[in-house]
N, C-alpha and C positions, 0 to 999 in steps of 0.2 A: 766308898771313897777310896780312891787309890794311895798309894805314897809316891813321895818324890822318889824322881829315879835319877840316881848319880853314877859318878866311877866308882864308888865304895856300895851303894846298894846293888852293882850290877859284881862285881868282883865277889860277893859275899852269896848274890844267889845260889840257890839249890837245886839240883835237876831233879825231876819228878823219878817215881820208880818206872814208871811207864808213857809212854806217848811225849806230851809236850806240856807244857803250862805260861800262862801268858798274867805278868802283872803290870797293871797301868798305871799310868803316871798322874797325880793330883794336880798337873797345872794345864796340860796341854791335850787337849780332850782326843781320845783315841789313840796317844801314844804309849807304847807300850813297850815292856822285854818277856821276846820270849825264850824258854828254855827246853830246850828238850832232855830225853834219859839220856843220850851221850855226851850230856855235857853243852852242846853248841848255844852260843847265844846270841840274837838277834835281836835288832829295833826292828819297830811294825807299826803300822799308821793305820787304824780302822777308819773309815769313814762313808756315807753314803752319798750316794750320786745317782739323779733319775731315778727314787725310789727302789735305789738296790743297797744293798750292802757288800763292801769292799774290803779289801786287806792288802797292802803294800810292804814290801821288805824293805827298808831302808838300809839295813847291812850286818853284819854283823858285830859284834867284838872282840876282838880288841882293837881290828883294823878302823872299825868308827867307835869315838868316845860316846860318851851319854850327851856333852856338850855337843857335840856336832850333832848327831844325830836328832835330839830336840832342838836343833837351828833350823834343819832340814825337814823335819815334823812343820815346824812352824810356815813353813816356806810354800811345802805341799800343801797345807791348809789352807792359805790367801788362795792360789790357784786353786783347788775344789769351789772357796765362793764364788769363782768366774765364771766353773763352768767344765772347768778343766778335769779328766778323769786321768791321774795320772799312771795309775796302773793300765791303760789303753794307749797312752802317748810309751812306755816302755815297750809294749808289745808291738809299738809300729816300729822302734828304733832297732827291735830286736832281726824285725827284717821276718821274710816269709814271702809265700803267694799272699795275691790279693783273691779277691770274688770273683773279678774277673776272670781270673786263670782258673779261679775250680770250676766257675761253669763252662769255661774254654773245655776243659777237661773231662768234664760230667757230659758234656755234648760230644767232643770223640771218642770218650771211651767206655758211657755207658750208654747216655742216650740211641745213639745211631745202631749200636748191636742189640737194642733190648728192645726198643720201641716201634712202634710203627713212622711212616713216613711224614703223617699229617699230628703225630703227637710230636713228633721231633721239630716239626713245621711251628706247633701253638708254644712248643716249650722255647723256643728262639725269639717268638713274640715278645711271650712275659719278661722273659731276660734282657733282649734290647730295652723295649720300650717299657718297663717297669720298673725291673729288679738292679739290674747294673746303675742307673742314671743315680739311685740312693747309698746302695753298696757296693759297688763297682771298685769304690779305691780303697776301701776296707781289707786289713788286713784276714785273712782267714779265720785266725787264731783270737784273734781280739774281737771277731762280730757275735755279741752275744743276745738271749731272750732280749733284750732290753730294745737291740735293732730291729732284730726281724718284729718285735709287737707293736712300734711303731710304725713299719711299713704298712704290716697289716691293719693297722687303725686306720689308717691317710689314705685309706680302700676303704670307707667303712660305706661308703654312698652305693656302692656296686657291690653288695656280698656276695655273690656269685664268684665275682673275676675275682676277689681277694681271698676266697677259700683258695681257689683255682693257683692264686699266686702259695699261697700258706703250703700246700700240698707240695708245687714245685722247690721250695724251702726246705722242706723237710728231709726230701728224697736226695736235693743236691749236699744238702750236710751230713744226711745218713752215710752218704757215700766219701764225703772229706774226711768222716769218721773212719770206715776201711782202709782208707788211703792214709792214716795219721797224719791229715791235716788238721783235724780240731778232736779237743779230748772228748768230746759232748756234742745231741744233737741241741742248738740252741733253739731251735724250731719245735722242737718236738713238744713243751710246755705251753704253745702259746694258743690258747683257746679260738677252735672257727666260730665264723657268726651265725647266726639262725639261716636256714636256709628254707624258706616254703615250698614244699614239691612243686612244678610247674610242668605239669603233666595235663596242658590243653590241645584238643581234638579240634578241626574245622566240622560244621555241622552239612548235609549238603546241599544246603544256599551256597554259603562263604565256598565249596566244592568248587560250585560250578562258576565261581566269581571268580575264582582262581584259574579254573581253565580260561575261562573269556581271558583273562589278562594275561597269558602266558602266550595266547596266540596271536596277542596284540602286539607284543613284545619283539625289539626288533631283531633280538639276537636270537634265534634259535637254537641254538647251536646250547647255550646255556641254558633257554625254556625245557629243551628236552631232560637235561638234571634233573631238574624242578619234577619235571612230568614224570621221570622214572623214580625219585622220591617215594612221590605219592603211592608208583601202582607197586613198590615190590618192599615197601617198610625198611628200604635198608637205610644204615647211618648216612648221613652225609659224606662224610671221608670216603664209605668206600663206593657210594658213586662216581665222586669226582674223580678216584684217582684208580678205576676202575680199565681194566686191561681189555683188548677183544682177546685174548688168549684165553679169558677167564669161561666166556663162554660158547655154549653148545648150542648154536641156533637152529638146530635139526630138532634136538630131543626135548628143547626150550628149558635148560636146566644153563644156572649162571653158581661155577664153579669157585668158590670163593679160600685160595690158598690162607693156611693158617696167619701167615704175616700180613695177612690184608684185613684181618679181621679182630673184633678188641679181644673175645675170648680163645684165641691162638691157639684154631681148632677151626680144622677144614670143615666148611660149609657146602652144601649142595641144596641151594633153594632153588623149586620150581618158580619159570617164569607166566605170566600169564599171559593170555593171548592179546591184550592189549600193551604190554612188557614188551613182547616180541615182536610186533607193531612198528614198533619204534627204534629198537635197536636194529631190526633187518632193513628199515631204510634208511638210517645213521650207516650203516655197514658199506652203503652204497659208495659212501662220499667220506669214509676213511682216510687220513692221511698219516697216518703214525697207529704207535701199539697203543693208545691211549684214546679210549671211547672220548674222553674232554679234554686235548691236548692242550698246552700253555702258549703261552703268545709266542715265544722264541719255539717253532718246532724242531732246529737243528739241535737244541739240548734236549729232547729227548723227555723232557717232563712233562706230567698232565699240571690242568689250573690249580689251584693253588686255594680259591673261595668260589662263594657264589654270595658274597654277602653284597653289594650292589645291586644285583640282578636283583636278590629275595629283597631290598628294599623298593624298588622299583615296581617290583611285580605288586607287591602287597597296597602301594599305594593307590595303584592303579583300581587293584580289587575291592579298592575300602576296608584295608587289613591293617593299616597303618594309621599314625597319629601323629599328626603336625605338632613339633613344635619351634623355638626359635632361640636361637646363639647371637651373642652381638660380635657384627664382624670388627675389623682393625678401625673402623674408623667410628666405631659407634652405631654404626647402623645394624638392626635388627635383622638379621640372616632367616628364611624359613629352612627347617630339616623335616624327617619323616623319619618315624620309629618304626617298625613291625610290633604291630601287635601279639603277632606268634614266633616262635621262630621255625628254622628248617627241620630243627629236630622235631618239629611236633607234625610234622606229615607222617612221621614215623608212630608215633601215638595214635594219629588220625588214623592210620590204615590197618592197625592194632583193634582200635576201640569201634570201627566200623565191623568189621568183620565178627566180633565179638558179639554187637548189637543184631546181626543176623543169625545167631546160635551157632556160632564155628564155635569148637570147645577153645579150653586155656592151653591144652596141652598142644594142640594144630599149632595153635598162635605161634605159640614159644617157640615152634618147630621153625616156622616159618623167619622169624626175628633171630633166631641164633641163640634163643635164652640156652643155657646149659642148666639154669636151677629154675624148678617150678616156683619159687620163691620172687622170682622178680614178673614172670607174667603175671604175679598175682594180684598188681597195683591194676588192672581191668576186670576183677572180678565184681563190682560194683554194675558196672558195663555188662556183666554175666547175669548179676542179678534181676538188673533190669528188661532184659530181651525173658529171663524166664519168669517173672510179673506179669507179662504180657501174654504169655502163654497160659499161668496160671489166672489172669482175669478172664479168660476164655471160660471156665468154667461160670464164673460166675453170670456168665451170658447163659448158659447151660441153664441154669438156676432159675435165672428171669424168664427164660422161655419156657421153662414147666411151670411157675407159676402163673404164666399168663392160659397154659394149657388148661391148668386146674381154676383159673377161675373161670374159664369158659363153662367148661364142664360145671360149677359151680349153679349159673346163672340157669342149665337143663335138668338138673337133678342135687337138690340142698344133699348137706354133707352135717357131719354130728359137730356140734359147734366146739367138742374140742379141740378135734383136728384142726378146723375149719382157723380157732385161733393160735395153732403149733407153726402152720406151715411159713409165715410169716415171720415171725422170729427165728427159726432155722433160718432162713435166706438171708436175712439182716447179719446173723451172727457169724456166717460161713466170708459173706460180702468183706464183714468189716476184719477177718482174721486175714480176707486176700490183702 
């Protein structure tokens, strides 16, 4: 239970020997004086808002009385029941950037010197079309855990894109951090959602249902993406936004500079003959530096997606799943999902190769892995192609049994043997 706090119990306070001390008042719940060891003394209003807990200065003394200040207590109170955070309504009048400008900021001056070209691409996504439209007019300084865990919640249907969003939060406040736009990452507390690995392979039916549909398909121009996906396991980005400077059509080697790639570290993947196939007759019909140039070719940029084309394609191959949106007037719209996406041609040409006994460490070679640690999510794929090898014996096995019971049926055997050799095979069988 606290004591009233007046002009006589505020003038009579004691500074502590050290730090601060705070006593509240018996009528007006969270108000408070504090005092520090030099003496200063201050009114302060605790109170929570959106399951946080808060601390307001109302002023200090002698310049506000105990009267005023518990008027003003009283005042900030009614506002909290509305709604109102008033220690957030001070930090907007205080003035600052908004979120806007730090990720105005974050995208001139660190994104575009740090990143690649198609990460700078997805990071403009989330921030148009996500991040700004909820924080956007949020002051810097005032956006804390409490905002970004709700954005992240109001994502909770797509975990995927709202890590993807959490992550771009993080890095853009880490960075307000450097820059003393905000004391703290408020990002950096707010827990991501479960994510299921999603590491599927085409088998090759769904292989060659994808080639049929790619050649059906009327734009070639973008089937060939698709088709170089498949043969050389690179990411998507650096197909699309792949250079003919990059490669060597003679020695069939595709040169991949450290800034075109995620582990930013020159690449020199062999291409295969079916790779070079396709690029030396693309080569033919060149019109810019960019194997998949962008609609406007006087800018000088390659496209941009292939996510049309891969919904198109997949539906076509039976790789996709109808479903339906109701349009503006009530009427049910059909759409079409991808059952896979583009990243898992890269998986596919991984877990194919793997299932033919290429080792882990080729693979890696071949993918750009730098740590034997991440080709190691196909080692299952490893297991399985050497099962096969090791069921081989067990063919081994069946075929000398059938030897020996030949022999059996021309010349009897001592009946202990005769009952050993059968349970060895069983037990050999069932440890394959």
């Amino acid at each position: 239970m606290g004591s009233h706090i007046s002009q006589r119990s505020v003038k009579s306070a004691k500074a502590p020997a050290e730090g601060s001390c705070i006593s509240y008042d018996d009528q007006v719940r969270g108000f408070g004086l504090r005092v520090t060891a030099a003496g200063i003394k201050s009114f302060v209003l605790n109170y929570s808002i959106a399951g946080r807990e808060r601390r307001i200065t109302i002023g200090r003394w002698p310049e506000w009385t105990a009267d005023a200040a518990r008027t003003e207590a009283l005042k900030l109170r009614e506002n909290i029941s509305k709604g109102t955070d008033p220690l957030r309504e001070r930090e907007y009048a205080r003035g600052g950037p908004l979120v806007a400008d730090l990720a105005a900021k974050y995208i001139d001056e660190y994104a575009l010197a740090h990143k690649r070209d198609r990460s700078v691409y997805y990071d403009r996504r989330m921030l148009d079309g996500i991040i700004l439209p909820k924080l956007g007019r949020l002051r810097v300084s005032a956006v804390d855990k409490i905002d970004i865990q709700r954005l992240h919640i109001s994502l909770k249907k797509t975990p995927y894109q709202a890590n993807r969003v959490l992550s771009l939060l993080k890095k853009i406040f880490a960075c307000a951090v450097d820059w003393n736009m905000h004391g703290d990452n408020p990002a950096r507390a707010v827990k991501r959602f479960h994510e299921d690995k999603r590491e599927a392979w085409l088998s090759r039916e769904q292989l060659q249902s994808l080639s049929d549909a790619l050649d059906a398909y009327p734009k070639q121009d973008a089937a060939d993406a698709i088709r170089l996906l498949v043969l050389t396991g690179a990411r998507p980005d650096e197909v699309i936004g792949a250079e003919w400077a990059m490669f060597d059509l003679q020695r069939g080697i595709w040169n991949k500079p450290s800034h075109h790639v995620k582990q930013k570290k020159d690449e020199h993947p062999p291409l295969s003959i079916a790779a070079l196939t396709i690029l030396r007759r693309m080569a033919e019909f060149r019109t810019g530096i960019h194997l998949f140039p962008g609609r406007d070719l006087a800018a000088g940029r390659s496209r941009t997606t292939l996510r049309n084309t891969w919904r198109q394609v997949c539906k076509t191959a039976g790789l996709a799943t109808e479903y339906y949106v109701k349009g503006k007037r009530g009427k049910l719209l059909s759409r079409w999902r991808p059952n896979v996406r583009l990243y898992d041609l890269r998986h596919t040409f991984a877990s194919h190769l793997v299932s033919r006994g290429a080792s882990l460490y080729l693979v890696g070679k071949l993918l750009g892995h730098t740590q034997a640690s991440t080709t190691q999510r196909y080692a299952h794929v490893a297991d399985g192609a050497l099962r096969n090898i090791a069921n081989d014996f067990s063919e081994v096995l069946a075929s000398q049994k059938q030897s020996k019971t030949a022999k059996k049926s021309a010349k009897p055997k001592k009946a202990d043997l005769a009952g050993r050799a059968p349970a060895l095979l069983e037990a050999v069988t069932a440890a394959l």
